[in-house]
N, C-alpha and C positions, 0 to 999 in steps of 0.2 A: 768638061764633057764635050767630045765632039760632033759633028751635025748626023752621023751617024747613028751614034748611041743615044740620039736624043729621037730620032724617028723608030727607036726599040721601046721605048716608054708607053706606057698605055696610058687610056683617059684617065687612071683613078691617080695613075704616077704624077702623070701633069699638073690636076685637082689637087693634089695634097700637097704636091711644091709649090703651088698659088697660095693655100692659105696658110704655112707654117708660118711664124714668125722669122723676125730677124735676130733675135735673141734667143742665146747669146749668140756671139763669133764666133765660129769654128772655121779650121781651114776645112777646104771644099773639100778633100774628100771624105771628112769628118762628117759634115753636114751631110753628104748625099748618104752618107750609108745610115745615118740617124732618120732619114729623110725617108729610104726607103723603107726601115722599120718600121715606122709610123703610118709606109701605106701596109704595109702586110698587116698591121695593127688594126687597120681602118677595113681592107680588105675580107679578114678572116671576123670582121661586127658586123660587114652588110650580108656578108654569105650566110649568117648565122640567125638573120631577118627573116619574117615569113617573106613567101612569093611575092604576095602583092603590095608587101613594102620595098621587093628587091626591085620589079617589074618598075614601079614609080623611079624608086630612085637610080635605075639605066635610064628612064626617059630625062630625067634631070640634067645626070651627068653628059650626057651626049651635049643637052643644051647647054651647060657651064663651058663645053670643053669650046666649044663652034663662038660662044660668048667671047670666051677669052683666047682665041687662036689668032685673033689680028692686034693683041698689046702682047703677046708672048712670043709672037714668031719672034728669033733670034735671041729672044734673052736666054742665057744658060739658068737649066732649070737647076742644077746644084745649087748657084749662090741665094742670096736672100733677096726677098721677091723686092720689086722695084715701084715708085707708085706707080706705073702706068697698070700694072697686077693688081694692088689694093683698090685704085680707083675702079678697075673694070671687075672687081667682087662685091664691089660697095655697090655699084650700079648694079650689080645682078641681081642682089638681097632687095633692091628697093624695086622692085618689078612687082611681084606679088606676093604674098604670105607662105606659098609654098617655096618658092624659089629661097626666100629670107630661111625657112626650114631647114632644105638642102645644104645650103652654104652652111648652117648653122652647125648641123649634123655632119656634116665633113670636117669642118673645121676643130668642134669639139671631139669629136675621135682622132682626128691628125694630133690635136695636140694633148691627149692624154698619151698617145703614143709615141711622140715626140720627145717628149719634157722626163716620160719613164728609161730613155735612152740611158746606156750608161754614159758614153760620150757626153752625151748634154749636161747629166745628173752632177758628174764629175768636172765638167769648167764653171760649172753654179754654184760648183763648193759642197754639193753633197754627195753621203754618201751613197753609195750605190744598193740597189736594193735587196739586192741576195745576199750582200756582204751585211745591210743594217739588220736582217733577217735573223743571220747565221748569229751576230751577236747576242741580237736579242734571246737568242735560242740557246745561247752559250752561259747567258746573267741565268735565265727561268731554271736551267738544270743546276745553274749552281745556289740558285734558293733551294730548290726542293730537295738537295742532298744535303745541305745546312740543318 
């Protein structure tokens, strides 16, 4: 990604490429589009919050993002985040009880959204979930016609 496309990302793109893990390996442009799923994933949980859980967590995010803009400047937010990213999330969670919250709540949405990629699902070794669905849906009707 270059320094262009990286100044098109919003605070929640930035936020979610700070906490996904590094696991597994994808090539980058694997990872950024799983990466991106995972914000629309995270994105369409916080719109779906009341107000004044949405109101809290913009005041958060603004702080994470201004927290973590002097360990991120220059890193490509595609790859897998680097410790100077871990360390500067770790130090944010240990601030106060809500900030520990924030993080918490991003990071547990990033990565339910994340890990449900098929990309991802599929270099883990599993199967994908419309396809374990469709199966599963395939065995039930073939009971019930039995």
């Amino acid at each position: 990604m270059n320094v262009t496309e990286q100044r098109g990302l919003s605070l929640l793109d930035r936020i979610v490429f700070a906490v996904l893990p590094d696991y597994p390996e994808l090539p980058a442009v694997r990872r950024r589009e799983a990466a991106l799923s995972a914000r629309r994933f995270v994105a369409s949980a916080l719109a779906a919050a009341p107000w004044h859980i949405r109101f809290a967590e913009r005041l958060v995010r603004v702080a994470l993002w201004l927290w973590l803009l002097p360990v991120s400047r220059g890193a490509p937010l595609d790859s897998a985040p680097d410790a100077r990213i871990d360390r500067a999330v770790s130090a944010f969670e240990a601030i106060a009880p809500p900030t520990a919250n924030a993080v918490r709540l991003y990071r547990s949405l990033a990565l339910l959204g994340y890990f449900e990629n098929p990309a991802v699902m599929a270099e883990m070794g599993f199967e994908a979930t419309g396809a374990r669905q469709q199966r599963y849906r395939d065995k039930r009707q073939e009971l019930e016609s039995a």
